[in-house]
C-alpha positions in Angstrom: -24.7 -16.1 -21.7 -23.5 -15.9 -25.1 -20.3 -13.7 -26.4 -21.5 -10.8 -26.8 -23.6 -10.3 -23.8 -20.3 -11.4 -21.5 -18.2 -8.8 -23.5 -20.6 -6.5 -22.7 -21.0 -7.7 -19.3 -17.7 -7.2 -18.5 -16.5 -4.1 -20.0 -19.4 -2.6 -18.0 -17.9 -4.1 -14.6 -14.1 -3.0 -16.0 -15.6 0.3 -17.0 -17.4 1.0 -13.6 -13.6 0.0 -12.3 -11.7 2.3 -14.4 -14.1 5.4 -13.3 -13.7 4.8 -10.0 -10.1 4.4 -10.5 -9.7 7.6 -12.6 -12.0 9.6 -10.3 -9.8 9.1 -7.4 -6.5 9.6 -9.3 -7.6 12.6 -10.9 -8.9 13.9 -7.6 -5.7 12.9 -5.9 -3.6 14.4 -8.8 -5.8 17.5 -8.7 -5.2 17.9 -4.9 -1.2 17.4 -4.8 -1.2 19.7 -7.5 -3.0 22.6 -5.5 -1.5 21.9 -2.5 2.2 20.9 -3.7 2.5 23.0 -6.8 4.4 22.7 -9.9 7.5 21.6 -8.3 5.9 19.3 -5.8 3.9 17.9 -8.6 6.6 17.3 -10.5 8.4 15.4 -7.4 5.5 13.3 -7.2 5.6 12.4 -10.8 9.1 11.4 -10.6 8.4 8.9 -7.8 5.5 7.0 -9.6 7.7 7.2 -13.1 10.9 6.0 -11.1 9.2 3.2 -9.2 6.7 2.3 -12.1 10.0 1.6 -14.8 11.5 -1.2 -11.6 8.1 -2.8 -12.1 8.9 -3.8 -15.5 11.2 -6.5 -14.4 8.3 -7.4 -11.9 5.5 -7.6 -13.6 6.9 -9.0 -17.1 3.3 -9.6 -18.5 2.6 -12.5 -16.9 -1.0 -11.6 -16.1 -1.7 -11.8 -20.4 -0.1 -15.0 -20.4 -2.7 -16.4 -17.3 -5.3 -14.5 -19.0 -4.8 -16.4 -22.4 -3.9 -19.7 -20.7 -7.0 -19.9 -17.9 -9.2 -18.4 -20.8 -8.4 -22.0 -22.4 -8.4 -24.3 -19.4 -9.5 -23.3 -16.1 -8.7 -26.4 -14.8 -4.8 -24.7 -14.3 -5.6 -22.0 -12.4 -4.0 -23.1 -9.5 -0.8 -24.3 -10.7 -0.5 -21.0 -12.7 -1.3 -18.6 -9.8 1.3 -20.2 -7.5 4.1 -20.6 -10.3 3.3 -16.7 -11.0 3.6 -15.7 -7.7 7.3 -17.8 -7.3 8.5 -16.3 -10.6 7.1 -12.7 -9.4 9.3 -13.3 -6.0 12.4 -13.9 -8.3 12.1 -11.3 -10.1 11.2 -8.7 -7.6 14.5 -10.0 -5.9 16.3 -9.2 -9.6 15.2 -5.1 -9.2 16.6 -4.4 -5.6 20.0 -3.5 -7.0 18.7 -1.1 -9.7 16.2 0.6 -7.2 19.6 1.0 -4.9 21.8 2.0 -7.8 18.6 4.3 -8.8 18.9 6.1 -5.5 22.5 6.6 -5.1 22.8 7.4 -8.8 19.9 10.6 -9.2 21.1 11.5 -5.4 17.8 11.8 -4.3 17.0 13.7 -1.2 15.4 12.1 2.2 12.1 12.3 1.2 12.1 11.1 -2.2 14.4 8.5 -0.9 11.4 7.2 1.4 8.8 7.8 -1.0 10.5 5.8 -3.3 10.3 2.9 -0.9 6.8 2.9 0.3 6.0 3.1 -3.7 8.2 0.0 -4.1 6.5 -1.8 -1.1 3.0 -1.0 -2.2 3.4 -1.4 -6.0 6.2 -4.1 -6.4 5.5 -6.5 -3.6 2.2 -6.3 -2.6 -0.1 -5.1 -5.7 2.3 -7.5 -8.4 2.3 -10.7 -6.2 -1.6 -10.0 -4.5 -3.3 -8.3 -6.5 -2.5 -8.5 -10.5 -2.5 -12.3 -9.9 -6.1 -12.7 -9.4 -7.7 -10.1 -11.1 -5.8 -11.7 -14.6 -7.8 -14.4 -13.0 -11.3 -12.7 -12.7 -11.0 -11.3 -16.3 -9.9 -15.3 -17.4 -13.3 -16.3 -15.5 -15.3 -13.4 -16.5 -16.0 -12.1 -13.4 -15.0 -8.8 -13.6 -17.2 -7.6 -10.5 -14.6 -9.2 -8.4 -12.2 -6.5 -9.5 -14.5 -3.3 -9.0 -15.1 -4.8 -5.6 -10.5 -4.7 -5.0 -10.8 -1.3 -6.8 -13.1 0.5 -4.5 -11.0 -0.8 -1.7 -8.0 0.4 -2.7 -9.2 4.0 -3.8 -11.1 4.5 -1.1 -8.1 4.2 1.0 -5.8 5.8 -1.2 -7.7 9.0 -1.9 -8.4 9.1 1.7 -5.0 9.0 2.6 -3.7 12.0 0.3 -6.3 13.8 1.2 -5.4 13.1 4.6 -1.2 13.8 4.6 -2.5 17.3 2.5 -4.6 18.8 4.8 -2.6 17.7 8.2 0.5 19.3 5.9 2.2 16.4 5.6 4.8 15.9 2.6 5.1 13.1 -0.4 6.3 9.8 2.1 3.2 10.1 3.8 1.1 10.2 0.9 2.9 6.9 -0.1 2.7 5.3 3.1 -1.0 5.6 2.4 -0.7 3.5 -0.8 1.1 0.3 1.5 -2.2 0.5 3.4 -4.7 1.1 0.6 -2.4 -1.9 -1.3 -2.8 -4.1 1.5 -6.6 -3.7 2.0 -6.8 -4.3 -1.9 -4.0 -7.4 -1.9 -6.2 -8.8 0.8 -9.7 -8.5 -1.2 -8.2 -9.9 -4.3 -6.6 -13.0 -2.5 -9.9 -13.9 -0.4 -12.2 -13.8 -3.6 -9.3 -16.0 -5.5 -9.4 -18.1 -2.5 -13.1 -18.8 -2.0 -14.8 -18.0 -5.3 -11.4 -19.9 -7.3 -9.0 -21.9 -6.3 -5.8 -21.2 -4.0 -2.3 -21.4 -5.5 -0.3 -24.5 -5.8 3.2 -23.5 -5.1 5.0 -26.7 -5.0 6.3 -29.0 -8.4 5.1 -25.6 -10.7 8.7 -25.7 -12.1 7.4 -26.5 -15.6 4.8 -23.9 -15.4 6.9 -21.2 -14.1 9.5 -21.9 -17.1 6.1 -22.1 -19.3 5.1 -18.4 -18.1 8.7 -16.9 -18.6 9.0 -18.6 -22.1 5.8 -17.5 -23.5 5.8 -14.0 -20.9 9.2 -12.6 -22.2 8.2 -11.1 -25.9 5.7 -9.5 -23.8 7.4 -8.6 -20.5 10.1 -6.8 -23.1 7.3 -5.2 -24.8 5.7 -4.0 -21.4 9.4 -2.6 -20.4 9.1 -1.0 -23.3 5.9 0.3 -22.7 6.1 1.6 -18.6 10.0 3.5 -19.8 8.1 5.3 -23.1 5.0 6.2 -20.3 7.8 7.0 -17.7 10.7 8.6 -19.3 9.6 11.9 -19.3 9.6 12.8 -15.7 13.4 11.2 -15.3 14.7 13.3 -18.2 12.9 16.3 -17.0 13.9 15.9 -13.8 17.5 15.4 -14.3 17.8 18.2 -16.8 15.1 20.4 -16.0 14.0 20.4 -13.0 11.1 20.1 -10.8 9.0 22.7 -12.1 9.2 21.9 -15.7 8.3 18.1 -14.4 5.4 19.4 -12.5 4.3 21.3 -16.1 4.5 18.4 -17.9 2.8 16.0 -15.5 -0.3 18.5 -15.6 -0.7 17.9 -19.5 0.0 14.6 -19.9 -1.4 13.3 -16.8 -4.8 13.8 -18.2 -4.4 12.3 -21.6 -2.8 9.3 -19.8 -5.4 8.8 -17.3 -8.3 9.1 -20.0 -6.0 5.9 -21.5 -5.9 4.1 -18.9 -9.7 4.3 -18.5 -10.4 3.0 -22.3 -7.4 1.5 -23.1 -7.5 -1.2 -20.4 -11.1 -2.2 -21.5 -9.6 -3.5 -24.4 -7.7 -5.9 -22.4 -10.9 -7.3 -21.6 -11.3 -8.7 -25.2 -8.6 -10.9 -24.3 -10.3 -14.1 -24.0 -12.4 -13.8 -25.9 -9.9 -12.4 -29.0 -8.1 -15.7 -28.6 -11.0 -18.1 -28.7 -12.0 -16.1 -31.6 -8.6 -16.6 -33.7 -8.0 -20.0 -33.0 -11.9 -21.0 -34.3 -12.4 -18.9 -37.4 -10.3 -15.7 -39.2 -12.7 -14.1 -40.6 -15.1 -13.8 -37.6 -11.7 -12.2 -36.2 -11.5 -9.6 -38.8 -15.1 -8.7 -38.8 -15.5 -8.8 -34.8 -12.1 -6.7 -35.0 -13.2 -4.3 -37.3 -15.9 -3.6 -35.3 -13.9 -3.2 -31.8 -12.0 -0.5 -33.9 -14.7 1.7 -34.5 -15.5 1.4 -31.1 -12.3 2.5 -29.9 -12.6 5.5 -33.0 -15.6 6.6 -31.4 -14.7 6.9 -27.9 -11.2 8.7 -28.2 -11.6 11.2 -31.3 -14.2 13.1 -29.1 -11.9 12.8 -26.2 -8.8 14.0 -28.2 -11.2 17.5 -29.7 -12.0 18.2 -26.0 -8.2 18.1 -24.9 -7.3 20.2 -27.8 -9.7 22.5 -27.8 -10.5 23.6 -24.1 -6.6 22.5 -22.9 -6.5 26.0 -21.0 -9.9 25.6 -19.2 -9.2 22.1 -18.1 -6.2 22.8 -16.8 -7.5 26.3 -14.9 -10.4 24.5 -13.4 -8.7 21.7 -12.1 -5.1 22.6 -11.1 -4.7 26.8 -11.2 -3.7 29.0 -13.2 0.1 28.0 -12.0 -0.2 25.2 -14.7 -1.4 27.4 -17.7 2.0 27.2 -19.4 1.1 23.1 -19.4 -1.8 23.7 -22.2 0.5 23.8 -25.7 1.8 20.8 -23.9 -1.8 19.1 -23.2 -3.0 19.9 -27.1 0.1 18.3 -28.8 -0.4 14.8 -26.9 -4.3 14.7 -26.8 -4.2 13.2 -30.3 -2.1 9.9 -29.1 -5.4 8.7 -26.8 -6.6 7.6 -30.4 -2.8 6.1 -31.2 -2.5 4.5 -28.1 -6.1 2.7 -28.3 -5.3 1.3 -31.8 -2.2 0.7 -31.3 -3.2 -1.3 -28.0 -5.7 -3.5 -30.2 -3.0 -4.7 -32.4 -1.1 -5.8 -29.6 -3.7 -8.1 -27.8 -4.3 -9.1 -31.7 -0.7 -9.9 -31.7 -1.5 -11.8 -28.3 -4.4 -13.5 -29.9 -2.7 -15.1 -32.5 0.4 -15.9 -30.3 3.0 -13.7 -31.6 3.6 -11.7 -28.8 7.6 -10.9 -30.3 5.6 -8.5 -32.8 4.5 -6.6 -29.3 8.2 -6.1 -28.1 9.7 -4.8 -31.7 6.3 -2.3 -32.0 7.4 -1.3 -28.1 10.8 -1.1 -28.7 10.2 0.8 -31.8 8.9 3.3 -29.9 10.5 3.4 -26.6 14.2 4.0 -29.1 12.5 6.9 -30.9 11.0 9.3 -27.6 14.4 8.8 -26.0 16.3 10.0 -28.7 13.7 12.4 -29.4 13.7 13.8 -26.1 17.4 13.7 -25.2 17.6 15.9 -28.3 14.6 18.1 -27.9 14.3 18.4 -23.6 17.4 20.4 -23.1 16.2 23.5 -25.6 13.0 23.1 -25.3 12.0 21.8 -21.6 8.0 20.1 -21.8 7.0 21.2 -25.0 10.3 19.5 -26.0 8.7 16.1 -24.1 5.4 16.5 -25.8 6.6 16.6 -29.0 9.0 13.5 -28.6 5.9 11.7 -27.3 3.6 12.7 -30.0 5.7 11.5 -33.1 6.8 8.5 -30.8 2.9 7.3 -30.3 2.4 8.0 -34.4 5.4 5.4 -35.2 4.7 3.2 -33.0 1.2 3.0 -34.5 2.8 3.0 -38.0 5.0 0.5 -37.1 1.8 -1.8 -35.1 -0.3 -1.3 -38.0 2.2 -2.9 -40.5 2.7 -5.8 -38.5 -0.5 -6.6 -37.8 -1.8 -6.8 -41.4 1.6 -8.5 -42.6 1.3 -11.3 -39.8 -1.8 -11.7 -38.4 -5.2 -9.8 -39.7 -5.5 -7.5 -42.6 -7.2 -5.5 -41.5 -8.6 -2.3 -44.0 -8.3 0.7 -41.5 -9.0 3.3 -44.0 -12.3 1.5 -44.3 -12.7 0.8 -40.8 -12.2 4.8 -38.9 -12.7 6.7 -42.3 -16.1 7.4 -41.1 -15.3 8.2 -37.6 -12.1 10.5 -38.5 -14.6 12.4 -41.1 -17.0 12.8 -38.0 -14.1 14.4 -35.9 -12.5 17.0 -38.9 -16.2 18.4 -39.2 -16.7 18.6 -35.6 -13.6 20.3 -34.9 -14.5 22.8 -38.0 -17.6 23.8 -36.1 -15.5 24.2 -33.2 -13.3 26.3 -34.7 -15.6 28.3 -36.2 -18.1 28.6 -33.0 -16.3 29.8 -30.5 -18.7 28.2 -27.7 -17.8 28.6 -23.9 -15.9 26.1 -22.7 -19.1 24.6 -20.9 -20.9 24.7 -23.6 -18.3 22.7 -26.1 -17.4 20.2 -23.9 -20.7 18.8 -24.7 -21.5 20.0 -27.9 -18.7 19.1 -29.5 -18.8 15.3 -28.5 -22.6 15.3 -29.2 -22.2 16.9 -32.7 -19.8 14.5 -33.2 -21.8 11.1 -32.1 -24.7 12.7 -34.3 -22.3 12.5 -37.0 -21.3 8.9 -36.4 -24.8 8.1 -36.9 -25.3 10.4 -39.4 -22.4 8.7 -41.6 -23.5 4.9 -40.7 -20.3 4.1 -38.9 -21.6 1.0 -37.8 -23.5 -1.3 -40.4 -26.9 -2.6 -39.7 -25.6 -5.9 -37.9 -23.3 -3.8 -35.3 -25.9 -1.3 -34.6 -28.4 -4.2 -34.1 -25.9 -6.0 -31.8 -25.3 -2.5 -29.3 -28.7 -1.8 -29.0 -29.8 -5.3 -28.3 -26.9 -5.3 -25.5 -27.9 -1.7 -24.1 -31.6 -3.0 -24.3 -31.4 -6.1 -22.5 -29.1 -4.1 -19.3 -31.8 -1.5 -19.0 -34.6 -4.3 -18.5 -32.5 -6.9 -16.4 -33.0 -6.3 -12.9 
């Protein structure tokens, strides 16, 4: 199997993944939000943002690091899997005192208290140590269909389970207790297939591999703090000065530009391996294979971002009432950061690539300093929309700041060149949009297919890349 057909390969597997995984979070963030309202929404946010910044001392980026490592020599798979899951254990043992200081210091009531817990269990213990471990080594293997196999395990449960503690009338603990079993059917997959279809951990003399994964993990584990606080901070701020209800608002419009990232956004993670085989052989193939993983990511989210902005109050009425109307202002000034974020994510597994993961943590940091000044200025006057615009100009300087780095230190690459075409494609689309004032059904597909018309239209991709897609589509549709 050459390159191309295993990057192709599997994305499709991670794809398939990451729709199954945003189907069932969108349909459990849909349901709470029906069933819960504004306010209970907005509790519910605060538990996954509350629990989600502990994991940063948990999770670290070690899984990059395995990735990158195994991706090089498989023969260490063992001996990094069991020094992972000892450093993991440390560090998990490092966050009980902030979760307890946490609790005691936003006085949080009975049931958020418990939530909070069950989150911690599920999230923090079992899916860090069970789960994150293997799948960094299915993606080192290429085996990605070992992960869509853990995923529809643990949604299955999990979607169940909401659905479940909603219609019985049960509150948010219940709904978390859920995710300890759906974790624990999903922890158990992962670890069988590591087990039979790998190699099981080696937990004894990893001292020097341990110290190896921290050393190399840290620029990236502060860059990943970074990262879950800026994704995070929102609901705690909002909370604390706020409210529930103006949480809940704010949840509704960003949850679905976030979840649209974490569907394309992780994909790119998938490059991995094959970005740092890539850099260590030859530069220039980097900066022409890069180029090309650009436009991709162009493509996908400028459409995305136009169907946000434009139809924000449809989505929104459709899926979680008319109760979360005053969330679509909100929803239009962040749908332009899906295209941010998924440049801005390529940079940093460039950054991996060519080992300079420090660059990740000062392009994190960056932005993570920005949105909390920002939003400590802007929450308390102006409550969401006050969150949406710290985020917004956040995402754009962090992308700035990415950008700069990346051509200074590792590939320069020509980005006006690269999305010119693509960004042309998305001004004249959103034109016709503006001028056309189709039904919301209607645009929603017109507006992404005048768009990809365009991209063709314009030559985005040369005759090489377009040869290279079509051969890959090609050659899925006639395998059997």
């Amino acid at each position: 199997m050459n390159r191309s057909e295993s990057i192709f390969r599997n994305s499709l597997f991670f794809f398939i993944a990451r729709v199954i995984d945003l189907t069932a979070a969108i349909g459990g963030f849909i349901l709470i939000g029906r069933y819960l309202e504004t306010a209970g929404l907005g509790r519910y946010r605060f538990v996954i943002s509350f629990v989600s910044i502990l994991g940063l001392l948990v999770n670290l980026g070690i899984d990059h690091i395995i990735i990158r490592e195994l991706a090089k020599n498989p023969g260490k798979t063992a001996r990094f899997t069991g020094a992972a899951v000892i450093l993991k254990f440390r560090l998990l043992l490092a966050t009980i005192p902030f979760l307890l200081a946490g609790i005691f210091l936003f006085r949080l009531d009975q049931d958020l208290t418990l939530s909070v817990l069950f989150l911690f269990i599920a999230h923090l213990f079992l899916r860090e140590f069970f789960t994150v471990i293997p799948q960094a080594v299915f993606l080192a293997g290429e085996k990605l269909e070992y992960r869509m196999v853990t995923t529809i395990a643990f949604q299955t449960i999990r979607f169940g389970g909401i659905l479940a503690a909603l219609l019985l009338g049960y509150g948010l603990k219940t709904i978390f207790a859920f995710n300890i079993l759906a974790d624990i059917a999903q922890a158990g997959a992962a670890m069988y297939i590591l087990n039979r279809k790998f190699t099981p951990p080696e937990y004894k003399n990893v001292e020097a591999e341990m110290k190896y994964l921290f050393r190399e993990a840290l620029p990236w584990g502060i860059a990943f703090g970074f990262t879950t606080a800026f994704l995070n901070i929102d609901a705690v701020i909002l909370k604390n000065l706020c409210g529930d209800e103006e949480t809940g608002i704010f949840a509704a419009a960003y949850q679905f530009v976030s979840m649209l990232i974490l569907l394309v956004v992780p994909m790119i993670w998938v490059l991995l391996p094959h970005l740092s085989k890539t850099y260590k052989e030859a530069r220039e193939n980097y900066l022409r294979e890069g180029s090309f993983y650009l436009k991709g990511i162009a493509v996908i989210m400028i459409p995305a971002c136009l169907v946000l902005s434009f139809y924000a109050e449809w989505i929104l009425r459709i899926t979680m009432g008319d109760k979360f109307l005053p969330a679509a202002l909100a929803m239009i000034i962040v749908a332009p950061t899906l295209l941010l974020r998924g440049l801005s994510y390529f940079f940093d597994m460039t950054f991996t690539a060519s080992e300079k993961q420090r660059l990740v943590a000062i392009v994190a940091g960056t932005a993570f300093i920005v949105k909390l000044i920002l939003e400590l200025l802007l929450v308390p006057h102006y409550q969401h929309l006050g969150a949406a615009y710290g985020t917004l100009i956040a995402e754009m300087t962090a992308f700035i700041v990415s950008y700069i780095l990346v051509v200074r230190y590792s590939v320069k690459f020509r980005l006006s060149t690269i999305i010119g075409k693509p960004l042309m494609a998305g001004i004249i689309t959103a034109l016709v949009l503006w001028l056309i004032d189709f039904p919301p059904l209607i645009g929603v597909i017109a507006g992404p297919a005048l768009f990809f018309t365009l991209t063709v239209f314009l030559r985005t991709f040369d005759k090489a890349e377009t040869e290279i897609i079509l051969a890959l589509i090609k050659l899925k549709l006639l395998r059997k």
